[in-house]
C-alpha positions as CSV (number, residue, x, y, z in Angstrom):
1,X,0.0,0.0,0.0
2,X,1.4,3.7,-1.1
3,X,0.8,6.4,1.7
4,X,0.4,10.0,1.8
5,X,0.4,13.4,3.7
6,X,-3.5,14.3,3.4
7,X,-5.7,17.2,4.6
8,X,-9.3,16.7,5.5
9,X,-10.0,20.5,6.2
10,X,-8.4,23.6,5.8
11,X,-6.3,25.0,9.3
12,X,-2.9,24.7,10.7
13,X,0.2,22.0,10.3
14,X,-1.9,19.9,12.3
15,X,-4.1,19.0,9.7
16,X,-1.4,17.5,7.6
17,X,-2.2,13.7,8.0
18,X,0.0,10.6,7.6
19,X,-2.2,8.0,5.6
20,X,-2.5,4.7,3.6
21,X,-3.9,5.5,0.1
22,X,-4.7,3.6,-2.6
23,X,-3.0,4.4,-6.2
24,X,-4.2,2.8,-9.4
25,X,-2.6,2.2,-12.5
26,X,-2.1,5.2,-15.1
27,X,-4.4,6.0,-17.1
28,X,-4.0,7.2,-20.7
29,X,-1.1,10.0,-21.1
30,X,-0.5,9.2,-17.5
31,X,2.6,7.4,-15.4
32,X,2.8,6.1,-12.2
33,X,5.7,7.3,-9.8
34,X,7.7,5.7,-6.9
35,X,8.4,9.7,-5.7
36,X,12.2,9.6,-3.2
37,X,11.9,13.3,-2.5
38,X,9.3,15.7,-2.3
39,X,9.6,19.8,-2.7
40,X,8.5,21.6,0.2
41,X,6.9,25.2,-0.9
42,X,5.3,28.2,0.4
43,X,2.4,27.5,-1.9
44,X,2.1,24.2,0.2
45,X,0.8,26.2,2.8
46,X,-1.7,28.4,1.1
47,X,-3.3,25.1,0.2
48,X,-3.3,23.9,3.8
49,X,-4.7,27.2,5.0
50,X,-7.2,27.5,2.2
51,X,-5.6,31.1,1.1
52,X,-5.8,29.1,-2.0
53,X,-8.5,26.6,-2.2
54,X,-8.6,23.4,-3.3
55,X,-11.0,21.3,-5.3
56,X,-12.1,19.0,-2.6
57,X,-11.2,17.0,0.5
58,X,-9.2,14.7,1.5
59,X,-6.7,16.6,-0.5
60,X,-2.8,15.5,-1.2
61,X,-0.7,18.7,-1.3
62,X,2.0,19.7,-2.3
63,X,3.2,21.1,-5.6
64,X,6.7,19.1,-6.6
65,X,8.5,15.9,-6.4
66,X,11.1,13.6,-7.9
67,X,11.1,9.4,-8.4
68,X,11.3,6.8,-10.9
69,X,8.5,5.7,-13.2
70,X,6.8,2.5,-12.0
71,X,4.2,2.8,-14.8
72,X,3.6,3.8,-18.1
73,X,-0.1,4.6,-19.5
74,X,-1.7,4.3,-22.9
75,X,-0.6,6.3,-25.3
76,X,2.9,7.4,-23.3
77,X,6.1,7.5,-25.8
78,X,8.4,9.3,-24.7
79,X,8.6,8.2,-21.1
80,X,9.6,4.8,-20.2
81,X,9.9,2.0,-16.5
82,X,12.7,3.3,-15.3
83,X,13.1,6.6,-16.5
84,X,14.1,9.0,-13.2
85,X,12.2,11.7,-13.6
86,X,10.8,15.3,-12.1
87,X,8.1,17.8,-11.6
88,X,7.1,21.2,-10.6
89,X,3.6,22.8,-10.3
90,X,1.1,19.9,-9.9
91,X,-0.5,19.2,-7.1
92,X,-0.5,15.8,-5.3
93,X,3.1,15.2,-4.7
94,X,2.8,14.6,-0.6
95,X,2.8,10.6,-1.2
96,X,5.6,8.2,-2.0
97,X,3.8,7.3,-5.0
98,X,1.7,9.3,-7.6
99,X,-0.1,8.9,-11.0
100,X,0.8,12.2,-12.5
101,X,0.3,13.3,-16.4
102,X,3.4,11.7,-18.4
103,X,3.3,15.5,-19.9
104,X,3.9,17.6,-17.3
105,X,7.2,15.6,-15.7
106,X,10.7,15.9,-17.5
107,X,13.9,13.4,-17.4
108,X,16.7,14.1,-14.7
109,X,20.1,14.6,-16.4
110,X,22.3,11.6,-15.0
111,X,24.5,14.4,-12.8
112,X,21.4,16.0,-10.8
113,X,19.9,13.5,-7.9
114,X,16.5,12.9,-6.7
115,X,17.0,15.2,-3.5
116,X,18.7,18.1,-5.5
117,X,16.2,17.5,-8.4
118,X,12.9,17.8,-5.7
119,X,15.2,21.3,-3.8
120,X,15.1,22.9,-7.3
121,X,12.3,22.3,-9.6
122,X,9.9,24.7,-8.3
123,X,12.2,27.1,-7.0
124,X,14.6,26.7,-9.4
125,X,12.4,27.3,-12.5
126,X,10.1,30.0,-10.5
127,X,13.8,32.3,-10.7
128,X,14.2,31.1,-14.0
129,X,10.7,32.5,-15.6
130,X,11.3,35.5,-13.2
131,X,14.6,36.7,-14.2
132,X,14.4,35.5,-17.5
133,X,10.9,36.1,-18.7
134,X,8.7,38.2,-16.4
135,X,11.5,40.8,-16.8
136,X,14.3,39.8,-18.7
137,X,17.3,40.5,-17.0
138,X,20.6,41.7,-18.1
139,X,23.9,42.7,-17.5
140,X,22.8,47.0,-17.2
141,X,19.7,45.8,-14.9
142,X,19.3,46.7,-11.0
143,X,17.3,44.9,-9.0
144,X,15.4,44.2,-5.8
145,X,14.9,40.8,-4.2
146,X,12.9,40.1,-0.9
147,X,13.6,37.3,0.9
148,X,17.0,36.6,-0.8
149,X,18.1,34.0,1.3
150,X,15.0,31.8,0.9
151,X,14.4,28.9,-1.7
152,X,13.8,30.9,-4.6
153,X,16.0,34.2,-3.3
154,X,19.2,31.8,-2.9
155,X,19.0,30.6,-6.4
156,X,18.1,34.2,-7.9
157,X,21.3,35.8,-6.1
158,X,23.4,33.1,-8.5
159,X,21.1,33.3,-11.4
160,X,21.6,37.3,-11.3
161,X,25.2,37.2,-10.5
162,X,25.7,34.8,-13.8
163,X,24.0,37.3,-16.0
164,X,25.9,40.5,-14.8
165,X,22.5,42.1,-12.8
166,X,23.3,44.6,-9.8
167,X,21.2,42.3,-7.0
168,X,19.8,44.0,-3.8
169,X,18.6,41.3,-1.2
170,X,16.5,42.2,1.6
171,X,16.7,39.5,4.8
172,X,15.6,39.3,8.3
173,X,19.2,38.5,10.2
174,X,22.7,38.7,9.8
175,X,23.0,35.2,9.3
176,X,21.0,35.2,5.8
177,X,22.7,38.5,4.4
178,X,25.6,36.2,4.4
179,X,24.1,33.2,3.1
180,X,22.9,35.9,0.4
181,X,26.0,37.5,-0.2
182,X,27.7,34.4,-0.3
183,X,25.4,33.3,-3.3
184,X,26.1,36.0,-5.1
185,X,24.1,39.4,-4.0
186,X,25.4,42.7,-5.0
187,X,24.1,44.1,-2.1
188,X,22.2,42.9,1.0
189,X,19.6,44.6,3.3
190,X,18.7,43.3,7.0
191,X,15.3,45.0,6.9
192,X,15.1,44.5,10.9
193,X,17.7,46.9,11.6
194,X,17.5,49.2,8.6
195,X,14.7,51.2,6.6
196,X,15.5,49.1,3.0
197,X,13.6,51.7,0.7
198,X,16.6,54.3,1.7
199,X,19.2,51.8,1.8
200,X,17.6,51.3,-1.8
201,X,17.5,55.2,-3.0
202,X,21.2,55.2,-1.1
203,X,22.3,52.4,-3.4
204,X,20.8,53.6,-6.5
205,X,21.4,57.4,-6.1
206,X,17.8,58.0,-6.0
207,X,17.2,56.5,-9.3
208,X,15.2,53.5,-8.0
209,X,15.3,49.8,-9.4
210,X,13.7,48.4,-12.8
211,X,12.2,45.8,-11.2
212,X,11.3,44.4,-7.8
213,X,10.6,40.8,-7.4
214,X,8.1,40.8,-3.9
215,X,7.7,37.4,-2.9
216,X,6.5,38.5,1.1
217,X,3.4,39.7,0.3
218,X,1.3,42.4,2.6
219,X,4.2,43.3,4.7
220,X,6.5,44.5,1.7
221,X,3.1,46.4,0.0
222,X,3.3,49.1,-0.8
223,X,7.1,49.8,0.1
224,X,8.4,47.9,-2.3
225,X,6.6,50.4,-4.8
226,X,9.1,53.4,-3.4
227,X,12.0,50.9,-4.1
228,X,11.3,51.4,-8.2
229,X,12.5,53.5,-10.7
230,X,9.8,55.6,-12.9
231,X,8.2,53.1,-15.1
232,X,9.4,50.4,-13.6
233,X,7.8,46.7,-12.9
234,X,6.6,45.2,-9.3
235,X,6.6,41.5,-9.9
236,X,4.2,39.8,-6.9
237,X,4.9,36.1,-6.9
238,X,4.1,35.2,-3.1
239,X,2.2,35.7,0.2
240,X,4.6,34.7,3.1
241,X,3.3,37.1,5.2
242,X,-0.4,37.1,4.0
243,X,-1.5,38.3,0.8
244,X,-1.5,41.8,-0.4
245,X,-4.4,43.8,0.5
246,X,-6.9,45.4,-2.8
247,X,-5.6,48.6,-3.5
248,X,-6.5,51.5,-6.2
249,X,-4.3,51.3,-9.2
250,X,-4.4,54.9,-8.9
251,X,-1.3,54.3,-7.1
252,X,0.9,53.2,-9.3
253,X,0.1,56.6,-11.6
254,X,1.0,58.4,-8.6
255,X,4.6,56.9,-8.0
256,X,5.7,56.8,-11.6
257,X,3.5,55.3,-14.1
258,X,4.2,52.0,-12.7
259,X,3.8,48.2,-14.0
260,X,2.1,45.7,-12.1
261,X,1.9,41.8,-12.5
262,X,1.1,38.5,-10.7
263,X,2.4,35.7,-12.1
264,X,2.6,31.4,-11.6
265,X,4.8,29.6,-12.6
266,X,1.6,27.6,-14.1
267,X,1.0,30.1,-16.8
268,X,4.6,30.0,-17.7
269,X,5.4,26.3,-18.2
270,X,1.2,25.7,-19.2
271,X,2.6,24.1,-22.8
272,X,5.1,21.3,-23.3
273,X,7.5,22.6,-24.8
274,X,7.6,26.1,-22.2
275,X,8.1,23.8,-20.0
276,X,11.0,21.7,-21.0
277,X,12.6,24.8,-22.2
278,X,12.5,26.3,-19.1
279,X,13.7,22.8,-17.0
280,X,16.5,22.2,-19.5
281,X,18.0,26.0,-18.7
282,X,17.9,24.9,-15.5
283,X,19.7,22.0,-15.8
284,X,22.4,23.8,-18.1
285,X,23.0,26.6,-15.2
286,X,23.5,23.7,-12.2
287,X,25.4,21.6,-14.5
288,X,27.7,24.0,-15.7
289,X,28.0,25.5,-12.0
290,X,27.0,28.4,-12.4
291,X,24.0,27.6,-9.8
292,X,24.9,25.3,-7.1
293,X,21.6,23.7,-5.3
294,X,21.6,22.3,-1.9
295,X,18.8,21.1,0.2
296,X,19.4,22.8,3.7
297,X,17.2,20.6,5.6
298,X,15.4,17.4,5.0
299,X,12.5,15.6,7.2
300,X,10.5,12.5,6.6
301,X,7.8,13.1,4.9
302,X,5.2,12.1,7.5
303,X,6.9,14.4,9.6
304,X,5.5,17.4,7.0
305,X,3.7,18.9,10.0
306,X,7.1,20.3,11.4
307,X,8.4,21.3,8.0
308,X,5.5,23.4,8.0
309,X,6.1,25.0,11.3
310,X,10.0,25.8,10.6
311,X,8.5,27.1,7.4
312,X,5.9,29.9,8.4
313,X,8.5,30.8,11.6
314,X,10.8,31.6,8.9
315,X,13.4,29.6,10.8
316,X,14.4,28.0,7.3
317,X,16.8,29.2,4.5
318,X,17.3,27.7,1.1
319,X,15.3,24.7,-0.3
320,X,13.4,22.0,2.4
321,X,13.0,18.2,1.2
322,X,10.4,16.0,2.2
323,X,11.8,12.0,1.9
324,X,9.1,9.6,1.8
């Protein structure tokens, strides 16, 4: 019998429940996975608490994961038993085994394990879209980065650094500006003991930042507005500390003809070949070294509960594994 971490209602890390499960055989275009590591992300808990909701209960959470495939479905060519494979952005992976569409996983390069596979895939290709796409990044571009010594923050410092960007970091201790600084940020912020939008006009010589990439949420809105240059971009891509509040777009006129955007990493990898273009960039930056990936914790993955609770204490830098 298979198990898996399921929800029966919405509410705190207590809800996360350790359970036997029952997983059929794949369906057409689908494949069945023996997972070895499971992606823990902040989206993991908007699920939990129902900040986003899901389609129904009991509910497996948990957005990304990495295995071998057991099975292979009707009408499946290019996957095959055997194949090690990975995933970000679809729900279900809190089991040790899945069925999961055979288009919407892609084959591990022999050099990348399952661990570093399952600390990067989400993260990893959430920086990528971000730096690369949302706003593309380049050599002449200054930006801002809350949160710089998280998952995603510790994997943008490099990503930045390998295209030439000037990188300001904001984190909450002395501790992760050097973690941060260490992967690569220009410059870092510790927004506990410092105001960061005048470290960020100090930095910039009142010229402001082209973009600013705000995964916090309602407690970086709307400072991280005063952080930008005229015309420049706020990119909101998280909650951490609870979702940004409505607000009139009136205020984005009024501090420099501002852009605004939300994006997922759903929209960005929606077709095939988005996808794999975006996961094999990946896999060229780590295996070329120019991003180095490290899980900095792992738990089992019945104990999710206490990931959780490191999680929203913010007690956790870089990327947390769940090992089934």
């Amino acid at each position: 019998m298979a198990h898996a971490i399921r929800i029966h209602a919405n509410g705190g890390p207590e809800v996360l429940q350790w359970e036997t499960v029952e997983v059929g055989a794949p369906g057409p275009g689908e494949v069945r996975l023996r997972q070895s590591a499971v992606g823990l992300n902040y989206i993991d808990v908007y699920h939990r608490s129902g900040l986003y909701k899901l389609a129904a209960f009991p509910a497996v959470i948990g957005m990304e994961g990495a295995g071998t495939v057991e099975a292979v479905g009707p009408g499946v060519s290019e996957l095959e038993v055997g194949d090690r494979v990975a995933y970000p952005a679809v729900l279900g992976a809190y089991a040790d085994e899945r069925l999961i569409a055979a288009d919407r996983v892609v084959k591990l390069p022999g050099g990348i394990d399952d661990v570093t596979a399952a600390s990067m895939m989400m993260q990893g290709m959430t920086a990528r879209y971000l730096l690369r796409e949302t706003y593309r990044v380049t050599r002449d571009t200054v930006l801002l980065w809350h949160a710089a010594a998280g998952g995603v923050g510790l994997i943008a410092c490099q990503w930045a650094k390998a295209l030439g960007a000037t990188m300001i970091g904001t984190v909450g201790s002395e501790e992760k500006a050097q973690l941060a600084k260490a992967a690569g940020c220009t410059h870092v912020i510790n927004y506990r003991t410092g105001d960061y939008v005048e470290r960020v006009r100090e930095i910039t010589c009142g010229a402001g930042c082209d973009v600013v990439y705000d995964g916090v949420g309602k407690d970086t809105f709307p400072s991280s507005l005063d952080c930008l240059r005229p015309k420049g971009l706020w990119v909101s891509f998280g909650n951490a500390s609870g979702p940004v509040p409505p607000f009139d777009l009136q205020i984005l006129s009024a501090k420099g003809s501002l852009y605004a955007t939300r994006p997922t990493i759903m929209a960005y990898t929606a077709r095939r070949e988005d996808l794999l273009a975006n996961a094999h960039e990946l896999f060229d930056m780590v295996g070329k070294g120019a991003i180095r990936i490290a899980a900095s914790r792992t738990y089992p993955l019945r104990d999710a509960a206490q990931a959780h609770r490191a999680l929203e204490a913010r007690k956790t830098t870089g990327s947390i594994v769940l090992i089934p």
